[in-house]
N, C-alpha and C positions, 0 to 999 in steps of 0.2 A: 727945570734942569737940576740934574744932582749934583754937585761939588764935589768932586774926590780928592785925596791925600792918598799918593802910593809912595812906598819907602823903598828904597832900596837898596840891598845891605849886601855889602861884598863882604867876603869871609873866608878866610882858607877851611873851612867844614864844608862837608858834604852835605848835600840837600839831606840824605837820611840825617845828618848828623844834626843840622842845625833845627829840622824839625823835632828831634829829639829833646831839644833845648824850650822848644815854644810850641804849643800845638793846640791854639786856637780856633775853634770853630761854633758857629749856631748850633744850640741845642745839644748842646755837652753840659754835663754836673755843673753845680755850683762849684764843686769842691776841685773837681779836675782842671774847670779855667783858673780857681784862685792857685792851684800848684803850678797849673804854667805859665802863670804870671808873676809867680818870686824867682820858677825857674828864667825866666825872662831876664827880669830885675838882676837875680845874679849874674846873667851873662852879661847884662850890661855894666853893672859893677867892674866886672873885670876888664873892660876897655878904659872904664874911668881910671883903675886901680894900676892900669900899664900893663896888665896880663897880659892882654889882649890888645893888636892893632889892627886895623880896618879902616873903610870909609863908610859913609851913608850918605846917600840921594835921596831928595825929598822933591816930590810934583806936588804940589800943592796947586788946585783950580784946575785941577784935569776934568773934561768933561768929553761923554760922550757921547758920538755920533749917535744920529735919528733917522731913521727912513718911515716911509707911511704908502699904504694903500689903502685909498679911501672907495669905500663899495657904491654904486650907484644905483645897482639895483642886486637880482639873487645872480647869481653866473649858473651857466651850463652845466652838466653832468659830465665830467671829463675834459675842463676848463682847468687851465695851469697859473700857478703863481711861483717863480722861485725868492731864495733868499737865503746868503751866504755860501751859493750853488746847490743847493738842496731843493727839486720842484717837487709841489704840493699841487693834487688834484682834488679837485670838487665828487663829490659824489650824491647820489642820494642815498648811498647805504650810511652807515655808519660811517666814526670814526678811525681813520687808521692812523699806523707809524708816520704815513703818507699823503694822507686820504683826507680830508676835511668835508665833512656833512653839510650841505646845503640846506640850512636851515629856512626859517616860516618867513624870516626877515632878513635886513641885512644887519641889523643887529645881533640875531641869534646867530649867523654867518660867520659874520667880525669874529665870534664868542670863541665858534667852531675853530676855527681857521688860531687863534691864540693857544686854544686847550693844544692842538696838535704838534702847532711850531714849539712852543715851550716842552713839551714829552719826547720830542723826534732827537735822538742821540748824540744825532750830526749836526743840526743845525740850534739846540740850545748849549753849543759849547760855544755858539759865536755871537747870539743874537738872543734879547729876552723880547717876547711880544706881550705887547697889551692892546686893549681895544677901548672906545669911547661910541655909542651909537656904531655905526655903520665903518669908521675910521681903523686899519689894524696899525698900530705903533710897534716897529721893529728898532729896539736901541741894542747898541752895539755894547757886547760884556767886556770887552777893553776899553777904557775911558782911552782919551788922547785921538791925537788925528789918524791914529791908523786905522781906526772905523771911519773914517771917511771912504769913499768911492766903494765900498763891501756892495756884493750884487744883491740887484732889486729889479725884477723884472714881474710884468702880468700882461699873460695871454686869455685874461677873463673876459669872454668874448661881450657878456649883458652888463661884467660887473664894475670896470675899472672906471671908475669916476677924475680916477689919479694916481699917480704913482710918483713920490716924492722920494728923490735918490738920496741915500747914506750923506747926511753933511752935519756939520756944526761941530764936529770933534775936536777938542783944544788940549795942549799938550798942558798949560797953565805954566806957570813956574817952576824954575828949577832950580835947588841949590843943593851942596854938598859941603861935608861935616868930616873934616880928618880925625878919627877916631886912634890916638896915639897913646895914652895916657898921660 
């Protein structure tokens, strides 16, 4: 399980505004994350400085939910699984938006059934999948309990070995910081 830290910053700025200020992300410049991180720096400054007054929320030990289907053998041709309300059907054609390839194994299956959930629009704004052998692992991209109870269902008539429902989501601790100056 992964430990998370979310912050949470009230602020009379507009989301455009505040992202204006900080605009952090994977696979950006060197140069562009170190300018948004003096831009940063200086926004914080000016809370410490009394510019600026706010609070900040810190979760610390957030963790997120887990579901799993575990394959027991290859499932049918037109055999259902949902998750996060999104079904996925087995095929033997290709892969679709939709569609997951009934591969040679249930390994290769597992594989199928990950590549599609993770690319599908709808359902990797809620849920990241990964697989191990035959096992598909759906964690929830909200840490905290509210991935708890998220839907998990399978209508894999050859292949449901199991179906392990959405749990173990923890909100972790919580504190907050009056930012006055």
């Amino acid at each position: 399980m992964t430990t998370k830290v979310k912050i949470i910053h009230n602020t009379p700025l507009s989301k455009a505004q505040f992202e204006g200020v900080v605009d952090l992300h994977s696979g950006m410049a060197n140069s562009d994350a170190q300018a948004s991180v003096v831009g940063l720096r200086q926004y914080i400054n000016a809370y410490i400085n009394g510019a600026r007054k706010g609070s900040l929320v810190c979760n610390v030990g957030e963790v997120s939910a887990i579901g799993s289907i575990v394959l027991a053998g290859e499932p049918t041709s037109g055999d259902t699984f949902s998750v996060a309300n999104v079904t996925f059907t087995g095929t033997s054609g290709t892969n679709g938006s939709a569609a997951f390839h009934i591969g040679t194994s249930v390994t290769a299956t597992a594989a199928n059934i990950v590549t599609v959930v993770n690319a599908n629009t709808s359902a990797n704004k809620i849920v990241t999948a990964s697989s191990n052998a035959g096992t598909v692992v759906f964690t929830a991209n909200s840490s905290g309990n509210s991935g708890n109870g998220l839907q998990l269902s399978s209508a894999l008539t050859n292949g449901t070995a199991g179906v392990t429902a959405f749990t173990g989501g923890t909100n972790g601790d919580s504190f907050s910081l009056s930012l006055h100056g």
